[in-house]
C-alpha positions as CSV (number, residue, x, y, z in Angstrom):
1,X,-126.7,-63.6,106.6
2,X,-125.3,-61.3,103.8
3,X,-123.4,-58.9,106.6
4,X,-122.3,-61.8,108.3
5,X,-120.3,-63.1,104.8
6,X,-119.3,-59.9,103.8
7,X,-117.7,-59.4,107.2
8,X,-115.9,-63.0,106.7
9,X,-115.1,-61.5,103.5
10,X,-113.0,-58.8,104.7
11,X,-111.3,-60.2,107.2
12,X,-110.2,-63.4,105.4
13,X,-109.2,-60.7,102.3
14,X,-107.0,-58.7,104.6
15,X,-105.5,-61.8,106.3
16,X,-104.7,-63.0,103.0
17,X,-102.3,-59.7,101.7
18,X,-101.2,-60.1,105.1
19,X,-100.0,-63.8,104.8
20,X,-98.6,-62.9,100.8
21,X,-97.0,-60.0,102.3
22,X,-95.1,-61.8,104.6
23,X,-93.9,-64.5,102.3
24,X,-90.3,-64.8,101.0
25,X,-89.7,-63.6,98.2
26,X,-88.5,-66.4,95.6
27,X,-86.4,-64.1,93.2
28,X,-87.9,-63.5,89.7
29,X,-88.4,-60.1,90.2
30,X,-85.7,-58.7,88.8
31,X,-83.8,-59.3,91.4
32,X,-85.7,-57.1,94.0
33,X,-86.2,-58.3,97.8
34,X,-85.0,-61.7,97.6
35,X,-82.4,-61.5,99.9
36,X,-80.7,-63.9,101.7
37,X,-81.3,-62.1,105.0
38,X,-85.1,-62.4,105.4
39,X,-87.8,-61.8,108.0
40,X,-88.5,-65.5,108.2
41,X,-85.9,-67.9,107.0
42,X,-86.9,-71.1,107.9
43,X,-88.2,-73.6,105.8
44,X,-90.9,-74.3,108.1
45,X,-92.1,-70.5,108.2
46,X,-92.4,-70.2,104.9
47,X,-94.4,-73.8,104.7
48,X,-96.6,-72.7,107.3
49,X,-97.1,-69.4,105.4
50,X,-97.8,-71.4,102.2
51,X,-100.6,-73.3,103.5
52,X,-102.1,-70.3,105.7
53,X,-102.0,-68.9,102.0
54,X,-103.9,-71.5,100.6
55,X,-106.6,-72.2,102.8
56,X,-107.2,-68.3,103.1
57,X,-107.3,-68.4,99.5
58,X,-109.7,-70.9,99.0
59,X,-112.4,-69.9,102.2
60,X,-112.1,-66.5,99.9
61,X,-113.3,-68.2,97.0
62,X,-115.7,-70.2,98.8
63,X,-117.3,-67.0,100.5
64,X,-117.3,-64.8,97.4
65,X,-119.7,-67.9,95.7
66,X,-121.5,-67.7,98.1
67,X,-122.0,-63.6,98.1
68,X,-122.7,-64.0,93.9
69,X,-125.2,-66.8,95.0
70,X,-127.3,-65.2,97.7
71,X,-127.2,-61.7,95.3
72,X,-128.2,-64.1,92.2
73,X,-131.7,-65.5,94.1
74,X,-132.6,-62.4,96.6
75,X,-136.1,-62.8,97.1
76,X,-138.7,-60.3,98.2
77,X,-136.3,-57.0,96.5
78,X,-136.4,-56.0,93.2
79,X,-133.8,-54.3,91.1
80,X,-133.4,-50.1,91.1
81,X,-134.4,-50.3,87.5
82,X,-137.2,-52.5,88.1
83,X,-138.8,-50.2,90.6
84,X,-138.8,-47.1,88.6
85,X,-140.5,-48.7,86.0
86,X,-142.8,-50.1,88.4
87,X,-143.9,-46.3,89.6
88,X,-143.9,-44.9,86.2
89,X,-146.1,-47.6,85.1
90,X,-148.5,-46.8,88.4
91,X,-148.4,-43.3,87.6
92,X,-149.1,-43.5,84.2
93,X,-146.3,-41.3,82.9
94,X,-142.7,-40.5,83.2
95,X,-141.1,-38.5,86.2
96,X,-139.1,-36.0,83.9
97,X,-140.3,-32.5,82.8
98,X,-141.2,-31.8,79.2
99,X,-138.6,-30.5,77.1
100,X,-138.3,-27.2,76.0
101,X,-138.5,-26.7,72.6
102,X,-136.8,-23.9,70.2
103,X,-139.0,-21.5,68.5
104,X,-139.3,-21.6,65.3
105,X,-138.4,-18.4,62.7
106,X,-140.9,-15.2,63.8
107,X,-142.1,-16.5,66.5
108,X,-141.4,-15.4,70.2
């Protein structure tokens, strides 16, 4: 289930820069790219972009809850962290080497 979202997920987040991308721009930006001669200059166009916008917006939001939800209660795998400390507990020691110390004065 989790590849199948996650591909949703990228598709809907590309369609989405897509469909902003292709928007008008409404001035505000200092003046850059709002000109009058645009790609798509109908009002319906830039309506039909607004809600494409919208509902891609909000199936993005709806999927990414659902990602943060199905990694919240994965069952059956534990954590990195919880494994390591699940095989040095088994093993009855930690994994690293001992450290090596400095000699003191006279000695080696």
């Amino acid at each position: 289930m989790e590849p199948v979202l996650l591909s949703i997920h990228l598709i809907v987040a590309i369609a989405m820069v897509v469909a902003i991308l292709l928007q008008r721009s409404e001035g505000g930006a200092l003046g850059i790219g709002g000109g009058q001669g645009g790609m798509m200059t109908a009002r319906g166009a830039g309506d039909a972009l607004t809600r494409t916008t919208k509902w891609l917006a909000i199936v993005f939001l709806a999927n990414s809850l659902a990602l943060g939800w199905l990694a919240a209660n994965k069952s059956g795998e534990s954590s990195i962290l919880e494994t390591a400390v699940e095989q040095e507990q088994e093993e009855g020691g930690s994994q690293l080497p001992d450290i090596p110390t400095v000699p003191e004065d006279g000695e080696g």
